[in-house]
N, C-alpha and C positions, 0 to 999 in steps of 0.2 A: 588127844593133844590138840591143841588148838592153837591157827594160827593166829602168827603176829599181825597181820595186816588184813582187814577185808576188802572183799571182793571188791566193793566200791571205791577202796581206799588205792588201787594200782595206781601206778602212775602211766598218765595217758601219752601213750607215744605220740612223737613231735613228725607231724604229718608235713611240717616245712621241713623234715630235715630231706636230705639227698646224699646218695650215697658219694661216697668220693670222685668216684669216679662218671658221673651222671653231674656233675656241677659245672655250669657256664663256665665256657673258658672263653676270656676276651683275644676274638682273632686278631692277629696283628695283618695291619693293611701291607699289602705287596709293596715294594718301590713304584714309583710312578716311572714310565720309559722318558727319557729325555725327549722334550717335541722338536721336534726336528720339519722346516719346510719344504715337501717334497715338490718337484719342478720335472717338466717332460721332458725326454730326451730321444733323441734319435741318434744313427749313425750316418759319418759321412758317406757320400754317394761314390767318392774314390779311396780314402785311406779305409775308411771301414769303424772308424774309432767313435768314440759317443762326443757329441756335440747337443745343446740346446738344442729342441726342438725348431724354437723360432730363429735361430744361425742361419744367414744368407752363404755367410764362408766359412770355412770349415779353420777352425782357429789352430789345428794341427798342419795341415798342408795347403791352406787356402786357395781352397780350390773352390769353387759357387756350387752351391746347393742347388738353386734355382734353374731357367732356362737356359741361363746364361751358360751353364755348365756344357751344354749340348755343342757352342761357339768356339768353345777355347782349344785350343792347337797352340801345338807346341812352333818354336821357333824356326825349326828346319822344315817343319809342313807350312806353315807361312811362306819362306820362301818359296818352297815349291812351286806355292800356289801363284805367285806373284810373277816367277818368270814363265811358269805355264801361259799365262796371261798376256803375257811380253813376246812370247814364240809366237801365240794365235793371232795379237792384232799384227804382226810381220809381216805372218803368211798373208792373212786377212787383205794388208795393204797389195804386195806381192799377185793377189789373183786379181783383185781391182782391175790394177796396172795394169795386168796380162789384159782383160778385158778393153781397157781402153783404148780409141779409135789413135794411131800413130800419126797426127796431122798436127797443124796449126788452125786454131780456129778464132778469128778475128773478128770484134765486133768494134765499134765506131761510136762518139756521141760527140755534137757540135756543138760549143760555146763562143755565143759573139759577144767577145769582152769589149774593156774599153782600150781607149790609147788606137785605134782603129786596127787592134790585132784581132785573130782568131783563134781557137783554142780547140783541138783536135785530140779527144783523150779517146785513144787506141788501147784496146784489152784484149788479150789473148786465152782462153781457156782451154788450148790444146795443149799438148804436148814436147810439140817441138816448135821453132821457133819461125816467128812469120817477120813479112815486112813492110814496112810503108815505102809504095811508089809514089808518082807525081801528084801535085797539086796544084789545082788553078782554081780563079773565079771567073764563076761566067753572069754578065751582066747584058741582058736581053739579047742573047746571043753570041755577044762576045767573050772570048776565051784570054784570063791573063794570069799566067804564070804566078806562082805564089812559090818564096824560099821558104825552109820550115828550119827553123832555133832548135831543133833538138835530132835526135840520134834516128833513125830511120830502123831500126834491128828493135823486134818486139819479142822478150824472151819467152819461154812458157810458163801459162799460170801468173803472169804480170799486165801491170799497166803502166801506160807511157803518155804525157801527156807532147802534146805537136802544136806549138806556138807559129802562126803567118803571118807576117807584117805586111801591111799592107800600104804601099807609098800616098802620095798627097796628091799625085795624077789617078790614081786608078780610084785613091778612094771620093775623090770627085766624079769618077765620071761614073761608079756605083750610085751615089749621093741620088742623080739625074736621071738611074733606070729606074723601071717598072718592078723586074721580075730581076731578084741574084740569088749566087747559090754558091755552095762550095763544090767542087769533084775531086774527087782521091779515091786513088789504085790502094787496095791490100792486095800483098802479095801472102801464099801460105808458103810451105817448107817446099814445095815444088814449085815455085815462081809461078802459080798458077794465079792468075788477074784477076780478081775481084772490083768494080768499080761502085762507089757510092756516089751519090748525089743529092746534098743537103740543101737545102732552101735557106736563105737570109733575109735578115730587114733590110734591103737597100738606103732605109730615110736612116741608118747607126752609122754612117758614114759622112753623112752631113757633119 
């Protein structure tokens, strides 16, 4: 029996073929993720809740992030602190006080104005309260009563100025001296005498 086909005559199997399952399959690409901009964030230093990193205040309880945070008190520690402050400078004044000397302390400066008056500003830096005694002008030895325009009582911690008029006899015969001057008594809180003696222009009387 003899076959229908020879050897040479087979048909040559198809070396591109693949089996079904051995055949490319075109991957399908994933979804792309939505892009999205991410930003830092921290949490605040008192609520605790997330805030931008770069936030000075906390947009929840605004409260400062910063140094500033370290400063802030509340409304009734404020006070606190303000009459805390109000009691110490009290005492503060209070001990001063206590230390200070219980006198009157009387200092003196001469002004030879015009209109042939003289100007006597009495300052007191003690406590209690001092006082102006007499005053006169002495002109190369002679002594002449001088009235004074203002209040003789120097209270504490003040100054007072002591106007002397001087009449058209005495301040001619000033005019004529050599040597003049003024003298005036302070008195302090115990009538204790203090005498000064100021020098003048005898020729401011001309």
């Amino acid at each position: 029996m003899t076959s229908d086909h020879r050897a040479d005559e087979l048909p040559t199997p198809d070396i591109d073929a693949q089996p079904d399952d051995t055949r490319d399959v075109e991957q399908e690409e994933a979804p792309k993720a939505p892009v999205t901009t991410a930003y830092k964030v921290k949490r605040c230093a008192e609520c605790k809740l997330e805030i931008p990193a770069e936030a000075t205040i906390c947009s929840h309880c605004d409260s400062y992030q910063d140094w500033r945070r370290f400063f802030a008190v509340g409304n009734m520690t404020l006070t606190s602190i303000i009459a805390l402050f109000s009691v110490l400078g009290i005492a503060i004044l209070i001990i001063l006080d206590a230390f200070r000397p219980k006198s009157a302390i009387l200092h003196s400066e001469v002004f030879q104005g015009v209109d042939r008056t003289i100007t006597l500003l009495v300052s007191n830096t003690g406590t209690l309260d001092g006082y102006i005694g007499s005053a006169s002008l002495v002109a190369d030895g002679n002594i002449f009563s001088l009235l004074t325009e203002s209040a003789t009582t120097v209270s504490a911690e003040s100054s007072i100025p002591v106007r002397m008029a001087v009449d058209d006899n005495r301040a001619g015969f000033l005019a004529g001296s050599e040597e003049c001057a003024v003298v005036f008594a302070l008195l302090d809180h115990q009538l204790t005498e203090s005498t000064f003696n100021e020098p003048l222009d005898c020729r401011a009387f001309e």
